[in-house]
C-alpha positions as CSV (number, residue, x, y, z in Angstrom):
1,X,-18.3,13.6,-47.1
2,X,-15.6,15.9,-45.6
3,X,-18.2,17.5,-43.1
4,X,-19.6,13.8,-42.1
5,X,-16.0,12.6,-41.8
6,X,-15.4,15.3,-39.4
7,X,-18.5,14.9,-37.4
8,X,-17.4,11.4,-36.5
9,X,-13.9,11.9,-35.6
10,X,-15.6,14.6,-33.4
11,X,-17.8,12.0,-31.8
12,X,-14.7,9.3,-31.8
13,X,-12.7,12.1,-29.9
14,X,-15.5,12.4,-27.2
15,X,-16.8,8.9,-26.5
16,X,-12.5,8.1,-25.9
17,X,-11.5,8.1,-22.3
18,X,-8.7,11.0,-21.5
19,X,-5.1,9.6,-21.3
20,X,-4.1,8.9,-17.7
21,X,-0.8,10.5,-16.1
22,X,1.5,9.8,-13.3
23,X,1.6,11.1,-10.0
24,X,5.0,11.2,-8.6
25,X,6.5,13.0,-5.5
26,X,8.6,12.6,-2.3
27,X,7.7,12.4,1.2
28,X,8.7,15.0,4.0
29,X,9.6,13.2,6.9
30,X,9.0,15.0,10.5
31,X,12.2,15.4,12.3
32,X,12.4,12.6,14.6
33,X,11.0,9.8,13.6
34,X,9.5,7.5,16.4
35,X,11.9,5.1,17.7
36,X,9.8,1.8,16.8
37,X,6.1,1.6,15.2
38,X,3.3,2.1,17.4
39,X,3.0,-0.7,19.5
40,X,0.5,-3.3,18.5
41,X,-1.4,-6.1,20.4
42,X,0.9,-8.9,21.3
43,X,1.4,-12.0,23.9
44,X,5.1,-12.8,23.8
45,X,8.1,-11.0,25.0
46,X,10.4,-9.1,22.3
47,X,14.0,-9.9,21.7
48,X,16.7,-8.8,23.8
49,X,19.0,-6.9,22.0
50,X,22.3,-7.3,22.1
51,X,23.9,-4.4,24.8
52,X,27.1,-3.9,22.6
53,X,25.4,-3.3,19.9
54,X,24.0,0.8,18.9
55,X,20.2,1.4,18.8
56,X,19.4,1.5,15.4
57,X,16.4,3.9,14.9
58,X,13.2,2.2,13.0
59,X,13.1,3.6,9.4
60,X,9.6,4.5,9.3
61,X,9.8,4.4,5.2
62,X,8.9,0.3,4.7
63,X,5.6,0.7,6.5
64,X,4.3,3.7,4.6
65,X,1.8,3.8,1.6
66,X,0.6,6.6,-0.6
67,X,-2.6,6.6,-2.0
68,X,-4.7,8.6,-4.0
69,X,-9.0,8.5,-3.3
70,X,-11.3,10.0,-6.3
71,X,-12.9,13.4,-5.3
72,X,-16.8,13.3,-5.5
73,X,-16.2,15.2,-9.1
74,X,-14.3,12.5,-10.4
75,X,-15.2,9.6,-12.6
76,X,-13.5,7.3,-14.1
77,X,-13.4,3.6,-14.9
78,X,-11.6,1.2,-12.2
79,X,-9.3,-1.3,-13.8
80,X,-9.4,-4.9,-12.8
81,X,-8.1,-5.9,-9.3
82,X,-4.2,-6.9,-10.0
83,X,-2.1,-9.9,-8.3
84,X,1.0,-8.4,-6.0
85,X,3.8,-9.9,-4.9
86,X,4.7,-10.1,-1.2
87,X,7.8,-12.0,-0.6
88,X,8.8,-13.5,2.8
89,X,12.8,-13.7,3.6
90,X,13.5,-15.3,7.0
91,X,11.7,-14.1,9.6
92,X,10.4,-11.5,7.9
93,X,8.6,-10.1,4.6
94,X,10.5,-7.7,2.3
95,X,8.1,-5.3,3.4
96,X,6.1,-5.1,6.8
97,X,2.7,-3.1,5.3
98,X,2.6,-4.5,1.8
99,X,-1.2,-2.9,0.0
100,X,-3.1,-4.7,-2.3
101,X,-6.7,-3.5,-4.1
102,X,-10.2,-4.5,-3.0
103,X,-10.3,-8.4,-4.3
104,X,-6.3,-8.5,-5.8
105,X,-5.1,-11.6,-5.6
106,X,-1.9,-11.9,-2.7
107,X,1.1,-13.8,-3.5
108,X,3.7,-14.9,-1.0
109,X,6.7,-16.7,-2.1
110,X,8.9,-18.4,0.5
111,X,12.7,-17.5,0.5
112,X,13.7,-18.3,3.4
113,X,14.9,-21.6,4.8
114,X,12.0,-22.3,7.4
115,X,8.3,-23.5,7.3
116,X,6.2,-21.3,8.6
117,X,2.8,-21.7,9.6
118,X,0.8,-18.8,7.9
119,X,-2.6,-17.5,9.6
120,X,-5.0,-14.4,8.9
121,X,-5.4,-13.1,12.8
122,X,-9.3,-13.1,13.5
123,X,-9.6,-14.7,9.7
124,X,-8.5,-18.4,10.2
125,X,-10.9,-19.5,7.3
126,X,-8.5,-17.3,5.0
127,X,-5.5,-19.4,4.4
128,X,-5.0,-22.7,4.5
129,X,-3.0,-24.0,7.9
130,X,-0.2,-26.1,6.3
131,X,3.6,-25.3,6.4
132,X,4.9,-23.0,4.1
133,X,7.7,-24.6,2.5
134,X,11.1,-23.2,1.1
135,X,10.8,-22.1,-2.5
136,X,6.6,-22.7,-2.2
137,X,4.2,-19.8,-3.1
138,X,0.9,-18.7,-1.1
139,X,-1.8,-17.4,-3.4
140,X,-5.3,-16.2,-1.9
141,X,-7.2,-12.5,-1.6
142,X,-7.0,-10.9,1.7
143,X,-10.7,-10.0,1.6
144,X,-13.2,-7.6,-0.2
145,X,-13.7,-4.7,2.4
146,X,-10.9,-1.7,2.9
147,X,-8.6,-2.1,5.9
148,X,-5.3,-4.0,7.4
149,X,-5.1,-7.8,7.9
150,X,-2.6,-9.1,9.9
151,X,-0.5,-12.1,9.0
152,X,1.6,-14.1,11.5
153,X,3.2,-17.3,12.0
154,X,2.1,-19.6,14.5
155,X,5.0,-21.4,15.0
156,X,6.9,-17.9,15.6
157,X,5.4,-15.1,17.2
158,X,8.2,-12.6,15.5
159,X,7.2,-13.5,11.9
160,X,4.2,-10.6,11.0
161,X,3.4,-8.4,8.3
162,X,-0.2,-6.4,7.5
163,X,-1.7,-6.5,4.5
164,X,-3.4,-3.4,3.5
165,X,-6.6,-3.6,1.0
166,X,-7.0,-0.6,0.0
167,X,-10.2,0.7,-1.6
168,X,-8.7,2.7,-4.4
169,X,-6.1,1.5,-7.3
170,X,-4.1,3.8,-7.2
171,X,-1.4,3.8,-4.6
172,X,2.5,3.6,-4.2
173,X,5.2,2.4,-1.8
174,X,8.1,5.1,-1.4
175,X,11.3,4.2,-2.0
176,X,14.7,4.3,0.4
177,X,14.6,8.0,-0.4
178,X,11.1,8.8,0.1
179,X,10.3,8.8,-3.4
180,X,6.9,7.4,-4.8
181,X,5.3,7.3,-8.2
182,X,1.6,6.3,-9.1
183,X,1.1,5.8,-12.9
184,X,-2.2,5.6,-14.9
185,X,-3.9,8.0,-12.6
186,X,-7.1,9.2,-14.8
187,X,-7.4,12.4,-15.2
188,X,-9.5,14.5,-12.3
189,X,-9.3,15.8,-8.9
190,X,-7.6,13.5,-6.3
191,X,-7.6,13.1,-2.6
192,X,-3.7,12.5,-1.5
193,X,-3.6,10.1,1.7
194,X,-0.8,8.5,4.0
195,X,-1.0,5.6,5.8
196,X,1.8,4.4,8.2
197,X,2.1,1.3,9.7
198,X,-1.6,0.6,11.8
199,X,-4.0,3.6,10.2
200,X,-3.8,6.7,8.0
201,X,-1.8,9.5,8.9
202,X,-4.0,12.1,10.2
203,X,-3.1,14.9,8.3
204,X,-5.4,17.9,6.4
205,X,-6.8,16.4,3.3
206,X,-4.3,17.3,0.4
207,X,-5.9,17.9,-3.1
208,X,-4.2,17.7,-6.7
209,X,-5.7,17.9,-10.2
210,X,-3.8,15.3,-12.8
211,X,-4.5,16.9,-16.2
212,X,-5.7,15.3,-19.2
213,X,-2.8,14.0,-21.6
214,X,0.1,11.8,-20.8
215,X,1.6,14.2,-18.3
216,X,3.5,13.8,-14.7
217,X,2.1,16.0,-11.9
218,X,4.7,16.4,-9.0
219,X,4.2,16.8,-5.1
220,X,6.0,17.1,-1.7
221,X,4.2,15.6,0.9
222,X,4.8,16.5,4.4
223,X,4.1,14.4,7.3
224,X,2.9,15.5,11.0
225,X,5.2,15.2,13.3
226,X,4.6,12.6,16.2
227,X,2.8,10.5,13.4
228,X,-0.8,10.4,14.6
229,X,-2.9,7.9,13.2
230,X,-7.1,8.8,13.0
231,X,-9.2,5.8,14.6
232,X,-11.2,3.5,12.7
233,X,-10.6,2.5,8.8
234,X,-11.4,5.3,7.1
């Protein structure tokens, strides 16, 4: 009986998926960080600003995302698609690149005082076209395929943000200090990838190895200077 008991536990122990750990790290930023985001396709003219006031360099940190891709070695079990929050303040959302999984559920909450008109450009069939009312919440899926979707108000060409669907769970937002942190990462070889603002950063692939075990695996990434993006949506 002591033998069989064993056997089982033995066969218990191997059939049991591998606790997942945390991948946390801090970004590098290149010195000089580019004055605004690169400059997208647009048919209004931008704000004036105001001549007294100083030139406040763009903080590159709010349209960053980390994300980690599963080597070709590496197999594991995908969880279900989760629902994110993406709130919109004013003219603008608490973040301008917000990312979501492959078929996770979007959902904005109004906090400002307008009504804006909400539309997917080169989607209209996404959202419904109806005023977004204060203190009313937008739920939908940005779509099923990897990439960015961009979403604007009609009634104010200023209002935008992108939605990035990304094709991997796994994936973080830094903080103000360029701090990230991506739990439940199964254990394996991972891919470490940057995107900024319109594409990935284009930058050598970067490889870690999260060990079995409840355990935190730390890195520093460090960012090209001059930011350059690869084409396409790799």
């Amino acid at each position: 009986m002591h033998l069989r008991s064993l056997c089982v536990a033995a066969v218990l122990a191997m059939a049991a998926p591998a606790a997942a750990g945390t991948v946390s790290g801090k970004l590098e930023l290149p010195p000089g960080p580019p004055e605004r985001p690169p400059v997208r396709g647009k048919a209004f003219v931008d704000r004036t600003p105001n001549p007294l006031t100083p030139v406040r360099p763009v903080d590159p940190l709010p349209s960053i995302i980390i994300a980690l891709e599963p080597a070709p070695t590496t197999q594991y079990t995908p969880p279900p698609p989760a629902a994110v929050i993406w709130d919109l303040l004013g003219e603008s959302f608490t973040r301008p690149v917000f990312p979501v999984r492959v078929g996770g559920e979007v959902l904005i909450r109004n906090k400002g005082r307008s009504s804006p008109v909400l539309v997917a450009a080169g989607q209209p069939q996404l959202l419904v076209r109806k005023p977004l009312n204060p203190t009313a919440e937008l739920l939908f899926i940005p779509g099923t395929a990897p990439g960015p979707v961009e979403i604007v108000d009609e009634t104010s060409p200023h209002l935008r943000g992108r939605l990035v669907v990304m094709p991997s769970p796994f994936f973080a937002v830094p903080n103000a200090r360029g701090e990230f942190e991506v739990p439940a990462v199964p254990p394996g070889e991972w891919v470490i990838k940057v995107w900024y603002d319109t594409g990935w950063i284009d930058r050598p692939d970067e490889r870690i190895t999260v060990p079995a075990g409840d355990k935190k695996t730390e890195v520093t990434l460090k960012l090209p200077a001059r930011w350059p993006i690869k084409a396409g949506r790799e």
